[in-house]
BAVO-708193 format. One record per atom (N, C-alpha, C): residue number from 1; residue in one letter; atom name; x, y, z. Coordinates in Angstrom, 2 decimals. Example, Ala and Ser with C-alpha at 12.3 -4.5 7.8 and 13.67 -1.06 7.14 Angstrom:
2
(site 1; 'A'; 'N'; (13.19; -5.69; 7.80))
(site 1; 'A'; 'CA'; (12.30; -4.50; 7.80))
(site 1; 'A'; 'C'; (13.20; -3.30; 7.80))
(site 2; 'S'; 'N'; (12.85; -2.25; 7.08))
(site 2; 'S'; 'CA'; (13.67; -1.06; 7.14))
(site 2; 'S'; 'C'; (12.90; 0.03; 7.87))
//
This chain:
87
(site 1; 'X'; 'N'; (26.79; 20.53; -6.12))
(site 1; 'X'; 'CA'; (27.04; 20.06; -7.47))
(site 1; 'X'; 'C'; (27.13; 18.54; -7.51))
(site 2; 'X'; 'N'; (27.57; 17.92; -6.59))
(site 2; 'X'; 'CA'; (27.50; 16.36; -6.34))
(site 2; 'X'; 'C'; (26.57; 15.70; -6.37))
(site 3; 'X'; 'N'; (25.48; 16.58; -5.91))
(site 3; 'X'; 'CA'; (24.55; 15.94; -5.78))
(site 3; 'X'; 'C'; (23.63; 15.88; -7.00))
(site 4; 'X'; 'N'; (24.12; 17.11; -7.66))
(site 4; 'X'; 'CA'; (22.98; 16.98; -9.07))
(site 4; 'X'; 'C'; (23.75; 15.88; -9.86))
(site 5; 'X'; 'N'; (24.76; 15.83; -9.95))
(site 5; 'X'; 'CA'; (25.48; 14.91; -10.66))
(site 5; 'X'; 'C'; (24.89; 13.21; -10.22))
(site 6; 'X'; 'N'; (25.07; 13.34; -9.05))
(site 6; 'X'; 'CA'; (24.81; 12.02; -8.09))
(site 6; 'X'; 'C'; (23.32; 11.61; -8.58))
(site 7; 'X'; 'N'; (22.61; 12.94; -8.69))
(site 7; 'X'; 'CA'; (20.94; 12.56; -8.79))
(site 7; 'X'; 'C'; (20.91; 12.15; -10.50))
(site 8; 'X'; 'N'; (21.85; 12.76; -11.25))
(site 8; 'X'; 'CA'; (21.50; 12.56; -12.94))
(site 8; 'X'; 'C'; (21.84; 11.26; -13.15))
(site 9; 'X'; 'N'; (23.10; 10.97; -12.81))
(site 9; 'X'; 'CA'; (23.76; 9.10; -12.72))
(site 9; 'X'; 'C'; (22.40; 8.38; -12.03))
(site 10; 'X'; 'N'; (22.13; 8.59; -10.66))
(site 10; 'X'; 'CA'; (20.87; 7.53; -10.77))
(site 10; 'X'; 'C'; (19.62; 7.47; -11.38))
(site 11; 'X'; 'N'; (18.84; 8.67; -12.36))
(site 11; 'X'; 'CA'; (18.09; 8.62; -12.80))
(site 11; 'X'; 'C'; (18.43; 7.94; -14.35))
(site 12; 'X'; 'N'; (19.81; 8.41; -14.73))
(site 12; 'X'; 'CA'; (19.87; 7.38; -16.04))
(site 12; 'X'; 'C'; (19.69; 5.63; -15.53))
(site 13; 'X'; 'N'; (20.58; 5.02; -14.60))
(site 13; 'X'; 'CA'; (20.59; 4.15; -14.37))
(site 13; 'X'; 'C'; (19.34; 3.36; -14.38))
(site 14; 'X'; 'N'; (18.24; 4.36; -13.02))
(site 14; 'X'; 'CA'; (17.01; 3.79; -13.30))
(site 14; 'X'; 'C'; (16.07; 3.75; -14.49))
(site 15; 'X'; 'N'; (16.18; 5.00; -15.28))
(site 15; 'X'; 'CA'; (15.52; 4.85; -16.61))
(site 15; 'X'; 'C'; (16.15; 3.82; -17.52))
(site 16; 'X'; 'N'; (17.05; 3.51; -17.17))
(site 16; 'X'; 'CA'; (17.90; 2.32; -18.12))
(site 16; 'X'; 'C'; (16.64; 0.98; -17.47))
(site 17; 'X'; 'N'; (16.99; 1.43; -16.15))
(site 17; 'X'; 'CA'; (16.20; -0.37; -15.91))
(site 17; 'X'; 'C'; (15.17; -0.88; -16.09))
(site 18; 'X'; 'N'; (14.25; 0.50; -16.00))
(site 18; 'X'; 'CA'; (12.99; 0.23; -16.63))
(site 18; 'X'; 'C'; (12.67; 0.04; -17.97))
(site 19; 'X'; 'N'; (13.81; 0.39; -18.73))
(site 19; 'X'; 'CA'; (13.75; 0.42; -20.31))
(site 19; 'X'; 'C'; (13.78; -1.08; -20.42))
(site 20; 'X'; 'N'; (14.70; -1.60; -19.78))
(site 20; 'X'; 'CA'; (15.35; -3.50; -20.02))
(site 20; 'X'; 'C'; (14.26; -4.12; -19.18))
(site 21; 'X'; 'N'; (13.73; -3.80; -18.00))
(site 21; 'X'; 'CA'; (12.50; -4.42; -17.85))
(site 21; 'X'; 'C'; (11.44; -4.37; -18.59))
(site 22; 'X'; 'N'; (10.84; -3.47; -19.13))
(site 22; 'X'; 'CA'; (9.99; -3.38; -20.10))
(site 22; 'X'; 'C'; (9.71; -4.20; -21.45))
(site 23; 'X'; 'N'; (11.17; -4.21; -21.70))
(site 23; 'X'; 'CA'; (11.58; -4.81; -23.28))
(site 23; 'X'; 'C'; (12.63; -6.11; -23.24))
(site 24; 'X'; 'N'; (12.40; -6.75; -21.90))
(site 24; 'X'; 'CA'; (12.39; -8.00; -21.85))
(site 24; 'X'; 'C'; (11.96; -8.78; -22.34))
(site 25; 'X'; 'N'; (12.16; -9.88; -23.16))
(site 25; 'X'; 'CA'; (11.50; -10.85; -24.48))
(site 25; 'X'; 'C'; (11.78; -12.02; -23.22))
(site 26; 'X'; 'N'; (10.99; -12.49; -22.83))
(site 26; 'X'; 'CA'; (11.54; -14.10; -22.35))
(site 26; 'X'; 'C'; (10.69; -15.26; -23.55))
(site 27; 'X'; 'N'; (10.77; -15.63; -25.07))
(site 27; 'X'; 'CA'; (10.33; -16.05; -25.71))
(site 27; 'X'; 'C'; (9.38; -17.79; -25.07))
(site 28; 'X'; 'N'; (10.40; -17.82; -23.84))
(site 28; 'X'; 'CA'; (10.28; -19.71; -23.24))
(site 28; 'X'; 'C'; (8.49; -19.57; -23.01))
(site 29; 'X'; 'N'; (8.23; -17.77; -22.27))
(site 29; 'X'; 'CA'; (7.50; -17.78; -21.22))
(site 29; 'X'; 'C'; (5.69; -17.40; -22.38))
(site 30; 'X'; 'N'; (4.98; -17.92; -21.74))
(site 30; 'X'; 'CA'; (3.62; -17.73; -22.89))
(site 30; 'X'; 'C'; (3.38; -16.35; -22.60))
(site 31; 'X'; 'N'; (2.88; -15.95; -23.48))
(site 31; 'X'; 'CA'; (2.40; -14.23; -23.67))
(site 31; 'X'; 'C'; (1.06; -13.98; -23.03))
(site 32; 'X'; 'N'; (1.24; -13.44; -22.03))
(site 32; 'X'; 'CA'; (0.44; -12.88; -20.69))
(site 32; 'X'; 'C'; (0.33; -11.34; -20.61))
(site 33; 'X'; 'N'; (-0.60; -10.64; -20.89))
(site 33; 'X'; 'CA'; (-0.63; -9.24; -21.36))
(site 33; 'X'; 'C'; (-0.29; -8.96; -19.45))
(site 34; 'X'; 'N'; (0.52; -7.97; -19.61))
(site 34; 'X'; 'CA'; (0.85; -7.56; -18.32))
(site 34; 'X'; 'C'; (0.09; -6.11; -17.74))
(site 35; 'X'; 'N'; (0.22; -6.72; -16.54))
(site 35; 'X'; 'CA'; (-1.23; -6.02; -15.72))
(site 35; 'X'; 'C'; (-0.51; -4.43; -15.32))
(site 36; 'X'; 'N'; (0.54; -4.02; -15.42))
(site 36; 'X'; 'CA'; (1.46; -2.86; -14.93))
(site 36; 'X'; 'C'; (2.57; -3.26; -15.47))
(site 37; 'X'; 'N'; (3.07; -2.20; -15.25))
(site 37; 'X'; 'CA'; (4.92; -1.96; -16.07))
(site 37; 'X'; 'C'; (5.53; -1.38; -14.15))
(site 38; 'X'; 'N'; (6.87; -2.20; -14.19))
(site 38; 'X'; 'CA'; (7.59; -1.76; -13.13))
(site 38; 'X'; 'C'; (7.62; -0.25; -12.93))
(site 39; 'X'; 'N'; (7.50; 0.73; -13.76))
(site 39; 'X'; 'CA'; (7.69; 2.12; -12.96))
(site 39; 'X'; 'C'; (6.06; 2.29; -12.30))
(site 40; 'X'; 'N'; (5.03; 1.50; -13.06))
(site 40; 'X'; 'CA'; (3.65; 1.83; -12.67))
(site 40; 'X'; 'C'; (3.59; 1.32; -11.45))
(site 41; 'X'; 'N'; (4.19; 0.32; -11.17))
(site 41; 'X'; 'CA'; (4.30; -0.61; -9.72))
(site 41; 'X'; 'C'; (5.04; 0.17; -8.55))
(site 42; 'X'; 'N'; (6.20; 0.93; -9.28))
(site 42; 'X'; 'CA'; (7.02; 1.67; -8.17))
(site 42; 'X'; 'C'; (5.67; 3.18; -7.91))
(site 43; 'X'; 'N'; (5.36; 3.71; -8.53))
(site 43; 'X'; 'CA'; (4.51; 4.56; -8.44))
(site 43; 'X'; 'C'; (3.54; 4.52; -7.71))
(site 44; 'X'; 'N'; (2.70; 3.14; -7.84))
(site 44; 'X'; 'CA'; (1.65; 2.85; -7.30))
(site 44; 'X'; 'C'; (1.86; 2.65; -5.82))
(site 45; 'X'; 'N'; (3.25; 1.72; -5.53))
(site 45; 'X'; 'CA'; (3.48; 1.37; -3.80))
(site 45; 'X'; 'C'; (4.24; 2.36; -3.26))
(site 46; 'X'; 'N'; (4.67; 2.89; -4.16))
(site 46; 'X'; 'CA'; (5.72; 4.14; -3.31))
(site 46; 'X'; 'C'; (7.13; 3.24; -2.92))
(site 47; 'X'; 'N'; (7.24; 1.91; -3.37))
(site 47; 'X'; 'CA'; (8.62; 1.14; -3.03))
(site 47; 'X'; 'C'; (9.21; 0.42; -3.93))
(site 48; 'X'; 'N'; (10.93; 0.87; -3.43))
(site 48; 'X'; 'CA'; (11.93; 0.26; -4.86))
(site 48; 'X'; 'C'; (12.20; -0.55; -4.47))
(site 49; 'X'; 'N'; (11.89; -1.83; -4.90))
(site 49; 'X'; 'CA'; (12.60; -2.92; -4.27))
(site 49; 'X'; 'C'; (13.80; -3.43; -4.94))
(site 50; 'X'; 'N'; (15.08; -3.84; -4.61))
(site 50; 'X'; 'CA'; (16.27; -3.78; -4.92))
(site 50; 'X'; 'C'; (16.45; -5.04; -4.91))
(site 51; 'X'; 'N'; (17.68; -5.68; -5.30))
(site 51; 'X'; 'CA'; (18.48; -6.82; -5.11))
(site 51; 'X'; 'C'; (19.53; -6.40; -5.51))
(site 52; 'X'; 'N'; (20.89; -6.91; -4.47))
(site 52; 'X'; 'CA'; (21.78; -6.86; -4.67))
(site 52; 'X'; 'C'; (22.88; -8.07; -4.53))
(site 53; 'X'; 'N'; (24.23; -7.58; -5.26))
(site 53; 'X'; 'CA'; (25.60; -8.57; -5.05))
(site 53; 'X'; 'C'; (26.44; -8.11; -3.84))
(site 54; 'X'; 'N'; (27.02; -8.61; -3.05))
(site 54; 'X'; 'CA'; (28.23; -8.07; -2.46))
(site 54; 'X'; 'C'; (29.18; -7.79; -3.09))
(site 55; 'X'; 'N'; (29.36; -7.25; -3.31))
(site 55; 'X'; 'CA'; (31.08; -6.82; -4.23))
(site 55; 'X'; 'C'; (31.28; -5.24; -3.58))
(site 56; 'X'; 'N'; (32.55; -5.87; -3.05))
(site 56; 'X'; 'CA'; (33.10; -4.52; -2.33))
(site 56; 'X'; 'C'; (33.88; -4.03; -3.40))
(site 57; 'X'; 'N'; (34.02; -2.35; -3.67))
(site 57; 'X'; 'CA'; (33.36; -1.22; -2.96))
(site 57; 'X'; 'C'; (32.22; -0.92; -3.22))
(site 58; 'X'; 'N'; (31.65; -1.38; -4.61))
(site 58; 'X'; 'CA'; (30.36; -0.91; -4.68))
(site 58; 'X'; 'C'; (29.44; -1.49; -3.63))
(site 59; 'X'; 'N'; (29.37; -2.73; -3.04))
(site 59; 'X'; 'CA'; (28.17; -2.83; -1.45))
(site 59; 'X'; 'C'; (29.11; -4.16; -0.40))
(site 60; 'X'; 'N'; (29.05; -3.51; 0.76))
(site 60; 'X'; 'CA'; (29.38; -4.37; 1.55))
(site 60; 'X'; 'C'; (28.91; -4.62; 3.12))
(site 61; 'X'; 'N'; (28.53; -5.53; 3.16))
(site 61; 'X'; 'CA'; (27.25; -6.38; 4.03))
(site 61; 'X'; 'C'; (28.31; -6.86; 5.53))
(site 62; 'X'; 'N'; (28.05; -5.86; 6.54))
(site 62; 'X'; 'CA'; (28.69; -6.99; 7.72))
(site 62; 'X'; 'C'; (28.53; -7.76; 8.34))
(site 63; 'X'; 'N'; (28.66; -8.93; 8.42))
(site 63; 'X'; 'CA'; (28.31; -10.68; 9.00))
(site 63; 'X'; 'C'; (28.04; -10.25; 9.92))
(site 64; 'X'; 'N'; (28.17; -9.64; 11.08))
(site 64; 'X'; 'CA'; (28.01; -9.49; 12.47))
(site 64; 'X'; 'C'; (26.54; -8.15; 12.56))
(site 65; 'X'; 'N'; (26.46; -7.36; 11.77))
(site 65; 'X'; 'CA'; (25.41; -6.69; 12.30))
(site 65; 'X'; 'C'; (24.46; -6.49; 11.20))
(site 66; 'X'; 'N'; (24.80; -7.23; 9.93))
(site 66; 'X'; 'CA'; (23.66; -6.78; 8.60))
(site 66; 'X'; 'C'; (24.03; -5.61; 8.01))
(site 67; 'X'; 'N'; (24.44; -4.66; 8.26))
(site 67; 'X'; 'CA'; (24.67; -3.38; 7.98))
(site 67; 'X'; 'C'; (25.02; -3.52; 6.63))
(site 68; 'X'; 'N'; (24.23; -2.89; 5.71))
(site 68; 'X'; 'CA'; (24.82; -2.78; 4.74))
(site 68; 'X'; 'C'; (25.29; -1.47; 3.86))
(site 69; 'X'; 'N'; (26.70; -1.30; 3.44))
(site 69; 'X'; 'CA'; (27.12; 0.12; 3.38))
(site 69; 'X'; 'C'; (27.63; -0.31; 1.70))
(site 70; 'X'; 'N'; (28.79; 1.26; 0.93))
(site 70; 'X'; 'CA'; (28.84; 1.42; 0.25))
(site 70; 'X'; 'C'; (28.77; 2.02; -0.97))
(site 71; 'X'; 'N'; (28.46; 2.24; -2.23))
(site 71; 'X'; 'CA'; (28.76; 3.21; -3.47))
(site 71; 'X'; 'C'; (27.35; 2.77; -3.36))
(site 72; 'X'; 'N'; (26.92; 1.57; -3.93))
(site 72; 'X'; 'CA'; (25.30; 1.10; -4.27))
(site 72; 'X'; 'C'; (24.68; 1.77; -3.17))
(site 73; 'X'; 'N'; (23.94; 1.39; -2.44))
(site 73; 'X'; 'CA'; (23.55; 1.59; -1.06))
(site 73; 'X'; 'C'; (23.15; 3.24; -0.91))
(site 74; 'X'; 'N'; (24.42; 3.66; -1.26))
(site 74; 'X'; 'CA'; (23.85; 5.62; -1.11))
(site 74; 'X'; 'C'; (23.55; 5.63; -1.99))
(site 75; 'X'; 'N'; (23.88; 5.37; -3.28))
(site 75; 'X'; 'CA'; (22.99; 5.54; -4.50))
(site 75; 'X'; 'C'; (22.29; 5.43; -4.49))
(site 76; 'X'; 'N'; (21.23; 4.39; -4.53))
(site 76; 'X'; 'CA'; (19.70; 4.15; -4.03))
(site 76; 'X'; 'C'; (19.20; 4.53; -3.23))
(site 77; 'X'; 'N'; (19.97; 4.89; -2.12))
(site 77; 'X'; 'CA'; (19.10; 5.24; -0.83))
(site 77; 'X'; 'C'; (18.86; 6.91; -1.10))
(site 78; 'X'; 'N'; (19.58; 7.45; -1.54))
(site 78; 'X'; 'CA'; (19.93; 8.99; -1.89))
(site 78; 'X'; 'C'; (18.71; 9.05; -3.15))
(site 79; 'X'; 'N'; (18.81; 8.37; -3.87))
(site 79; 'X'; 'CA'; (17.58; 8.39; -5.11))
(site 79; 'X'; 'C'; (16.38; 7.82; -4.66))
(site 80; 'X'; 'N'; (16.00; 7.26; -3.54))
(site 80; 'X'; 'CA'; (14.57; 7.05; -3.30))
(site 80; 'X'; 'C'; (14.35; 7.99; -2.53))
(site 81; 'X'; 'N'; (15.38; 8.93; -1.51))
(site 81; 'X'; 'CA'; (15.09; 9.98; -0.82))
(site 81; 'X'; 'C'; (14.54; 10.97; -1.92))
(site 82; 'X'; 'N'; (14.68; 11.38; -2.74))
(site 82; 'X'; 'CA'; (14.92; 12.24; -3.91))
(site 82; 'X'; 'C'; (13.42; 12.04; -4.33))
(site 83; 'X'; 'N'; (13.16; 10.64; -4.52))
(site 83; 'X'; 'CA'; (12.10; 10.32; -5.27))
(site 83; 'X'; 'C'; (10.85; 9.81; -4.31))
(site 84; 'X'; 'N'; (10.99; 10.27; -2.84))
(site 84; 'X'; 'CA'; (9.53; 9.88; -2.00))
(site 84; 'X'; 'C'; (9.94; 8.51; -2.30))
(site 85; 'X'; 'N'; (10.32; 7.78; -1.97))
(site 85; 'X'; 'CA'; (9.82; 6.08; -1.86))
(site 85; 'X'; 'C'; (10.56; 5.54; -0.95))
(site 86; 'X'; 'N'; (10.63; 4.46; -1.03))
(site 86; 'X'; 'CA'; (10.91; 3.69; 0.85))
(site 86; 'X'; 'C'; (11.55; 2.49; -0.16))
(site 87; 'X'; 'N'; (12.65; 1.77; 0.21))
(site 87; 'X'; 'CA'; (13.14; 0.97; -0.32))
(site 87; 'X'; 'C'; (13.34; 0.03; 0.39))
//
């Protein structure tokens, strides 16, 4: 049951992000008809590429070995397992 739960929270999240990437206005920037939409890009490479903050508990990064653990971290990693992709 965790896990369906676990899997519904990250699919809103990501459908959220693609919604705000999509419907991003940057007015500064000249209007350049765009060649793909980020889910077409994740689709096409098979990879999520992420960026993240340190903020413990949600992700925390250890100086000594890189490791990076946490709430974020399984979330994504658990939702690209889910979803075939390599992050």
């Amino acid at each position: 049951m965790k896990e369906v739960i676990a899997a519904a929270v990250v699919a809103v999240i990501v459908s959220f992000g693609f919604h705000l990437a999509e419907r991003s206005d940057n007015s500064a920037a000249p209007e350049v008809e765009a060649k793909e939409s980020v889910a077409q890009r994740v689709q096409r490479t098979g990879v999520l590429r992420c960026g993240y903050n340190v903020n413990p508990p949600m992700l925390v990064a250890d100086a000594n070995t890189g490791e990076i653990t946490g709430f974020t971290p399984d979330i994504v990693n658990r939702m690209a397992e889910l979803m075939h992709l390599k992050v």
